[in-house]
C-alpha positions, 0 to 999 in steps of 0.5 A: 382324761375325765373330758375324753371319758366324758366324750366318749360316753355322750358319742356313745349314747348319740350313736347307739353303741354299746360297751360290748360294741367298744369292747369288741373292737378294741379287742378287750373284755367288757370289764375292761371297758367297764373299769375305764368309765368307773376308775381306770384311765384308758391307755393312750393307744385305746383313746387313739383307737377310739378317737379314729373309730368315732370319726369313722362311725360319723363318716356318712355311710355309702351304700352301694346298689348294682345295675341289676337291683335298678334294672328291675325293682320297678316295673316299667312303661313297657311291662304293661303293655 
């Protein structure tokens, strides 16, 4: 339990997120997440949930950009003419 708890805080501190952040998306409070680094264990689903959030958040973000935002944020050859 400590290794997991232990885990998650240095994921934690590597990728800027807050307990407020984890609190929100396990749909708990802040205290909750707060008493689970002091001296509660994390329930087992919640470890679950925040193993997959972990592995998710360190996927490579895609970012998606439109024909028209191509087209048209730099100015061409023939615009000068």
């Amino acid at each position: 339990m400590e290794k997991f708890r232990d885990e998650l805080k240095s994921w934690m501190k590597e990728s800027g997120k807050s307990r407020d952040w984890v609190a929100e998306k396990l749909g708990v409070g802040k205290r909750t997440v707060d008493s689970w680094f002091s001296y509660k264990q994390i329930p087992e689903k919640k470890q679950k949930l925040l193993r997959e959030l972990m592995e998710k958040e360190q996927q490579p973000k895609q970012v998606e950009i439109s024909m028209d935002c191509l087209l048209y944020t730099s100015p061409s050859p023939r615009d000068t003419r």
